[in-house]
C-alpha positions as CSV (number, residue, x, y, z in Angstrom):
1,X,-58.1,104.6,-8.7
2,X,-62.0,103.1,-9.3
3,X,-64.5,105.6,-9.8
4,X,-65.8,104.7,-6.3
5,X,-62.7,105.7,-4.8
6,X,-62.7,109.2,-7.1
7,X,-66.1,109.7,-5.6
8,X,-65.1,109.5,-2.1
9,X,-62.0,111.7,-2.4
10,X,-63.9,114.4,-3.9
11,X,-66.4,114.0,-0.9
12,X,-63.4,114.7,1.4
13,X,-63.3,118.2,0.6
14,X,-66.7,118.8,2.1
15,X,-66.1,116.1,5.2
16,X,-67.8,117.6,8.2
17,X,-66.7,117.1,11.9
18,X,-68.0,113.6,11.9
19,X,-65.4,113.2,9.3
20,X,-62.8,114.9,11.2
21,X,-63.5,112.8,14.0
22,X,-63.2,109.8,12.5
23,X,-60.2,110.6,11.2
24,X,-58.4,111.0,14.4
25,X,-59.7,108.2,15.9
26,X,-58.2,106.2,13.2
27,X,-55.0,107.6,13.4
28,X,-55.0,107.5,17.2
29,X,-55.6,103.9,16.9
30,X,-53.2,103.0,14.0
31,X,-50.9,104.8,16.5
32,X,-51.7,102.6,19.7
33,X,-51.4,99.3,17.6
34,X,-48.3,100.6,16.1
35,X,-48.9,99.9,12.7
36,X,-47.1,102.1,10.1
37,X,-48.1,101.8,7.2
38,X,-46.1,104.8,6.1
39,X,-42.8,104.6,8.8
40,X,-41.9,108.5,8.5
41,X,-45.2,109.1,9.9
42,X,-46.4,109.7,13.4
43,X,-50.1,108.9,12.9
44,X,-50.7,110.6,16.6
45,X,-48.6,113.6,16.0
46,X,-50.6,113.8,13.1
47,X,-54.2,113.2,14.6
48,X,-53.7,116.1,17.2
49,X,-52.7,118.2,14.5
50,X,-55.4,117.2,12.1
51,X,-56.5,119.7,9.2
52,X,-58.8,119.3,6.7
53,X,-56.6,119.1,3.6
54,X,-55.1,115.7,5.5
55,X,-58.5,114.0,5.0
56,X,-57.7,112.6,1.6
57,X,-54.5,110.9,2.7
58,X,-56.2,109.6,6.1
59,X,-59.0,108.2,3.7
60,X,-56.3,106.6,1.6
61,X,-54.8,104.8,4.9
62,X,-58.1,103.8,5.8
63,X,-59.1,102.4,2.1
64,X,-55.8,100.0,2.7
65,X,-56.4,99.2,6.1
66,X,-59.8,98.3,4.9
67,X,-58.6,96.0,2.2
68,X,-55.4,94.5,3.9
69,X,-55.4,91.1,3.9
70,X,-52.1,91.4,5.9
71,X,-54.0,93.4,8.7
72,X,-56.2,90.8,10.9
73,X,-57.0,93.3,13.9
74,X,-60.7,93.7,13.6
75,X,-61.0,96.8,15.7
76,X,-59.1,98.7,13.4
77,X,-60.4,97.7,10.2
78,X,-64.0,98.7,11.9
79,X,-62.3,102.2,12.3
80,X,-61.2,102.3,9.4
81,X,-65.1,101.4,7.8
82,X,-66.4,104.1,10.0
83,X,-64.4,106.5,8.4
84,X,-65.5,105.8,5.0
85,X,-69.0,105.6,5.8
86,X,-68.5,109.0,7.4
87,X,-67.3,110.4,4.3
88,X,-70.2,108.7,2.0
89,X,-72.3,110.1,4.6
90,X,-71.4,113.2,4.1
């Protein structure tokens, strides 16, 4: 993990709602495209029922969405930037 990716995972513990916000729309998204990057989860079970010790792994998800070569839809790689700023934001 680079340091910048340390940095933001420790920010995750203080994320605000704009974090938590983010987060579910993320996963509700990931959720309407269908894309499982993890196939045991269910990313909308899992945004109606978000908490704030999930953040980290939602801010993993979005780091590889993010970086994906293998993922071309734009509107969820813009989620998945919104996220992140949210939680350097915060």
């Amino acid at each position: 993990m680079d340091k910048k990716t340390e940095e933001l995972m420790k920010k995750c513990e203080s994320g605000g709602t704009d974090v938590m916000e983010s987060c579910k729309v993320l996963l509700e998204m990931m959720d309407k495209k269908d894309l499982k990057l993890d196939p045991n989860e269910n990313y909308l079970s899992m945004a109606e029922n978000i908490k704030r010790k999930d953040i980290p792994k939602v801010l993993e998800m979005a780091l590889k969405i993010r970086e994906s070569g293998d993922i071309k839809d734009t509107e969820l790689k813009n989620a998945a930037s919104v996220l992140i700023r949210a939680i350097e934001m915060s």
